[in-house]
Wavefront OBJ file of the C-alpha trace (Angstrom):
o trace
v -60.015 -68.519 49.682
v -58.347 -68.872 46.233
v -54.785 -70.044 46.476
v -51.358 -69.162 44.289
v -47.952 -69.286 44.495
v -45.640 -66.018 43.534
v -47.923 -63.136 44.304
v -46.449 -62.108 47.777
v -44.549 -59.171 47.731
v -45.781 -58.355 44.096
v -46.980 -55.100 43.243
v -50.045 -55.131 41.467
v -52.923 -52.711 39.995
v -56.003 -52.738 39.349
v -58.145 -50.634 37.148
v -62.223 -50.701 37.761
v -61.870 -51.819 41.104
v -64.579 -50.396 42.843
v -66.741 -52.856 42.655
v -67.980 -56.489 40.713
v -65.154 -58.047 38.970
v -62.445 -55.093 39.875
v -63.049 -55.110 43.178
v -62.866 -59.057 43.809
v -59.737 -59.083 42.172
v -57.693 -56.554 44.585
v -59.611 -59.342 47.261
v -58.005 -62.032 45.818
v -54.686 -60.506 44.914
v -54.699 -58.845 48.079
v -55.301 -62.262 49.712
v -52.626 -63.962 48.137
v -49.932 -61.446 49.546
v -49.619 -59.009 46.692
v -49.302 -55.213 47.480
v -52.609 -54.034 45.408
v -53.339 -50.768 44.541
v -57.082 -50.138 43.442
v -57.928 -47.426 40.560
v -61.266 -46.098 39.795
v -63.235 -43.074 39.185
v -64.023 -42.872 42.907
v -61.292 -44.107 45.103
v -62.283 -47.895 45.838
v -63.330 -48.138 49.941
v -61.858 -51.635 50.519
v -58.715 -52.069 53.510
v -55.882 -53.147 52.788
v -55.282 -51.716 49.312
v -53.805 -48.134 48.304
v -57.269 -46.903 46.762
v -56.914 -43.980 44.095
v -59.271 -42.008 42.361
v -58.337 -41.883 38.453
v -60.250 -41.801 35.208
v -57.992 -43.966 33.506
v -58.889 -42.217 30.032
v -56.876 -38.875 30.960
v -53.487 -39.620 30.629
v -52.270 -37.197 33.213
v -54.616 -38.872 35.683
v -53.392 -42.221 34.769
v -49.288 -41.563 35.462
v -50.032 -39.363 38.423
v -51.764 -42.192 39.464
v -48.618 -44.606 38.755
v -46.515 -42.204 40.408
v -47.811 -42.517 43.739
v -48.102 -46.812 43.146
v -44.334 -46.674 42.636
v -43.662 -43.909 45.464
v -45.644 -46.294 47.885
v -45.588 -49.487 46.823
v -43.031 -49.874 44.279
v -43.118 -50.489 40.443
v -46.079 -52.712 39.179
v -45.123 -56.031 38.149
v -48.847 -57.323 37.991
v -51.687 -55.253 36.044
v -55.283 -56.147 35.671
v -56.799 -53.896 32.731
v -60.397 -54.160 34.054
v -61.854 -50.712 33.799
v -65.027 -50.192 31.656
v -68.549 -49.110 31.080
v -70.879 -51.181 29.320
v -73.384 -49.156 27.445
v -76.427 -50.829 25.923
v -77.745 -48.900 22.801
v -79.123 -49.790 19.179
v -76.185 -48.942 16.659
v -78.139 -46.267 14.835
v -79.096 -44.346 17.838
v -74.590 -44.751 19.311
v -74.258 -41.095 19.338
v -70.387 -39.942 18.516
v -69.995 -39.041 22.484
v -70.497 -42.290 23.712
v -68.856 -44.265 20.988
v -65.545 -42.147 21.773
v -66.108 -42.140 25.301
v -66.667 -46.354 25.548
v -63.363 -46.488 23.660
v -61.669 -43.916 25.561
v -62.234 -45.930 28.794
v -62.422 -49.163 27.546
v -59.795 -49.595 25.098
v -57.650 -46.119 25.675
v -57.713 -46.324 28.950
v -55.828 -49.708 28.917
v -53.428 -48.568 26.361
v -52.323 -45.369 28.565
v -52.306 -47.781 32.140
v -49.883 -50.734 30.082
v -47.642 -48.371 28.251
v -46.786 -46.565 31.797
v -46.619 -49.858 33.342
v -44.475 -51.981 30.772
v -40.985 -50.283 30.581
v -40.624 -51.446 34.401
v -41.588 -54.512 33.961
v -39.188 -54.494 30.711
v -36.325 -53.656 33.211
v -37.309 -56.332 36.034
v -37.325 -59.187 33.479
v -40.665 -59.662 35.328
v -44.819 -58.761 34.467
v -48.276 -59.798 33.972
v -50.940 -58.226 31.924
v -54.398 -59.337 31.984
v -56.783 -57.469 29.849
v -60.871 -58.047 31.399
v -62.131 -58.688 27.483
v -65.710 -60.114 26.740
v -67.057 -62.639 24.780
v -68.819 -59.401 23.034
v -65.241 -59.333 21.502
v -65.711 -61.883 19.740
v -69.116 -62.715 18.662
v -70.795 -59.239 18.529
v -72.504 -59.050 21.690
v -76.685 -60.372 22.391
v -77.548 -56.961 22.520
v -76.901 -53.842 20.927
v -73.105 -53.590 22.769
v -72.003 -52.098 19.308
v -69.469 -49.617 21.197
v -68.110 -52.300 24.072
v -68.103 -55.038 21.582
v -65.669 -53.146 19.238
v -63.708 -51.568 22.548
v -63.064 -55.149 24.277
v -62.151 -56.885 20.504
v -59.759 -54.038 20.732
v -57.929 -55.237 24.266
v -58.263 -58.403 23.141
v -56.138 -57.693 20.564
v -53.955 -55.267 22.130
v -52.910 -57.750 24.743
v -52.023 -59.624 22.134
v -49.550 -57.638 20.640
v -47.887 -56.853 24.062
v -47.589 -60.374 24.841
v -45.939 -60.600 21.005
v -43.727 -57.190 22.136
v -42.292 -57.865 26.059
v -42.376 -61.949 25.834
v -38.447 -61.754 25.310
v -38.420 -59.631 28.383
v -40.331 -62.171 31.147
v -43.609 -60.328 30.571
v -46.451 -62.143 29.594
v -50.006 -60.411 28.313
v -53.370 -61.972 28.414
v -57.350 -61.557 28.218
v -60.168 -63.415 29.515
v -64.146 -63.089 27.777
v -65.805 -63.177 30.538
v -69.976 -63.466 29.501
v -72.757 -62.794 32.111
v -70.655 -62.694 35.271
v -73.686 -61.695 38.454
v -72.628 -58.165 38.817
v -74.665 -55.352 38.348
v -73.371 -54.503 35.099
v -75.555 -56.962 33.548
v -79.066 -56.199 35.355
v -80.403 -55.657 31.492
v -79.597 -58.907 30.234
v -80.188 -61.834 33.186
v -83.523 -62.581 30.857
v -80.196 -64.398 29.080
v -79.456 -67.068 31.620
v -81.512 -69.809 29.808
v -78.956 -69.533 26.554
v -76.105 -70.826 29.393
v -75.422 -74.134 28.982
v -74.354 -74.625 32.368
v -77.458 -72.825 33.731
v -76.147 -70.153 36.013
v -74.225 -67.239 35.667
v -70.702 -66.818 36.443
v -69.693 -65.428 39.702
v -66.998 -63.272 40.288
v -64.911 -65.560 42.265
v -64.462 -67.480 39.429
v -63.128 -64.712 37.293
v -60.974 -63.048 39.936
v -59.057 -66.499 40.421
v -58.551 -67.333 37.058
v -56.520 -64.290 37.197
v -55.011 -64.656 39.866
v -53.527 -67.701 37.958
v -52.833 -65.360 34.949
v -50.919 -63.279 37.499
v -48.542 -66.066 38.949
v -45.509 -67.488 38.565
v -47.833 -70.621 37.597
v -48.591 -69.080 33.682
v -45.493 -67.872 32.824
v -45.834 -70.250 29.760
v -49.145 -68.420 28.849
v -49.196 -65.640 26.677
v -51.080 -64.177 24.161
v -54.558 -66.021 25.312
v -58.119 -64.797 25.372
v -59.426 -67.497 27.444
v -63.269 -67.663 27.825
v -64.742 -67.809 30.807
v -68.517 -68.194 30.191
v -70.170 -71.387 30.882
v -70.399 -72.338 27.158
v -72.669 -68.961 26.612
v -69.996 -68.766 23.521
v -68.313 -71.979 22.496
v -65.779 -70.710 19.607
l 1 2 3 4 5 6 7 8 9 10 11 12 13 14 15 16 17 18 19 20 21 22 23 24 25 26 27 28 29 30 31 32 33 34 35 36 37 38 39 40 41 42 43 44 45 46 47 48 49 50 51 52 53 54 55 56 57 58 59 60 61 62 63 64 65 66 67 68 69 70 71 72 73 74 75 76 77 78 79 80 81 82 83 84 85 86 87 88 89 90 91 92 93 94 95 96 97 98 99 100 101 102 103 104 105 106 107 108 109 110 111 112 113 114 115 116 117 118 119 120 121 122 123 124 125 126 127 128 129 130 131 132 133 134 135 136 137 138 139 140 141 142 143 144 145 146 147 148 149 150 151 152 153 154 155 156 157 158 159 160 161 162 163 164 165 166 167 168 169 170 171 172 173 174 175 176 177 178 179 180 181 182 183 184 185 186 187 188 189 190 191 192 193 194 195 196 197 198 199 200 201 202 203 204 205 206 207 208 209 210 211 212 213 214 215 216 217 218 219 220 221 222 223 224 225 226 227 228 229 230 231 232 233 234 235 236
């Protein structure tokens, strides 16, 4: 089991956790002592965590949601901003709907779960953000991502500027890039193991303790990273 100091007792939430990444994540924080809440569309089935159903793109959703964290487990001092869809279509044929509804859960959706998450952490002198970015971000994507590309360079970015905002206030904000971690989220592009260096694709172990890090007492130097975490699939 993945090992860190300072989560016990910490109040933590996850967005997306469901299942794949998400879900491993409440494991892990779970694991390591922190009170986890889980959010997703459907209210994640795992013990041990508050599960809540909430589409983190409707605003009223998203502080109801927060309102019954803090009622029974207390403010959020740790937030993982991993809720998303990742939608594989060629540019011209991105209808409107889906472009607005990829950045409405994938970038939006992050915005409205940090800003009702921050001014508590503001007031602790206490927080950790960590945005789930991709290396799509960055480079564009392998396929045509044109929608999630432009939504995760966005959270990327946005953490970013929180960790710029709230560092003076013991909160620190960063992203990973994860590329071609085994979920099912990427059944339509494993054909792209053989551009891996390493030769395998991620697991999400590896991505749920490298925030787990993220969310100690360990990186409270670290803020403002994207870190990459994609076994030299992008080596920027």
């Amino acid at each position: 089991m993945i090992r860190v100091d300072g989560l016990a007792d910490r109040v933590a939430v996850v967005t997306g956790a469901g299942r794949g990444i998400g879900r491993r994540i409440t494991e892990v924080l779970a694991a390591n002592g922190a009170r986890v809440a889980g959010l997703d569309l459907e209210a994640p089935a795992d013990e041990g965590i508050l599960a809540l159903a909430c589409d983190v793109s409707d605003e009223a959703a998203v502080n109801a949601a927060f309102d019954t964290v803090e009622r029974e487990l207390g403010p959020a001092s740790v937030l993982v901003l991993n809720a998303g869809i990742f939608p594989i279509v060629p540019f011209e044929d991105t209808s409107r709907e889906l472009w607005d509804r990829t950045l409405a859960i994938n970038l939006t959706g992050a915005f409205l779960c940090a800003r009702r998450a921050l001014p508590a952490m503001r007031e602790a002198g206490y927080g950790r953000v960590v945005g789930i970015g991709s290396s799509a971000g960055k480079a564009g994507g392998a396929r045509s991502v044109a929608a999630y590309a432009a939504s995760k360079a966005g959270l990327m970015t946005l953490m970013k500027s929180i960790a710029n905002e709230y560092a003076g206030f013991g909160v620190t904000a960063n992203a990973l890039a994860p590329a071609l971690i085994d979920t099912p989220m990427i059944a339509n592009t494993r054909d792209l193991v053989s551009r891996i260096p390493v030769g395998r694709f991620g697991t999400v172990d590896e991505v749920a303790a490298l925030v787990a890090f993220l969310a100690s007492e360990h990186a409270g130097y670290i803020t403002g990273e994207v870190t990459d975490i994609n076994g030299g699939f992008l080596i920027d």
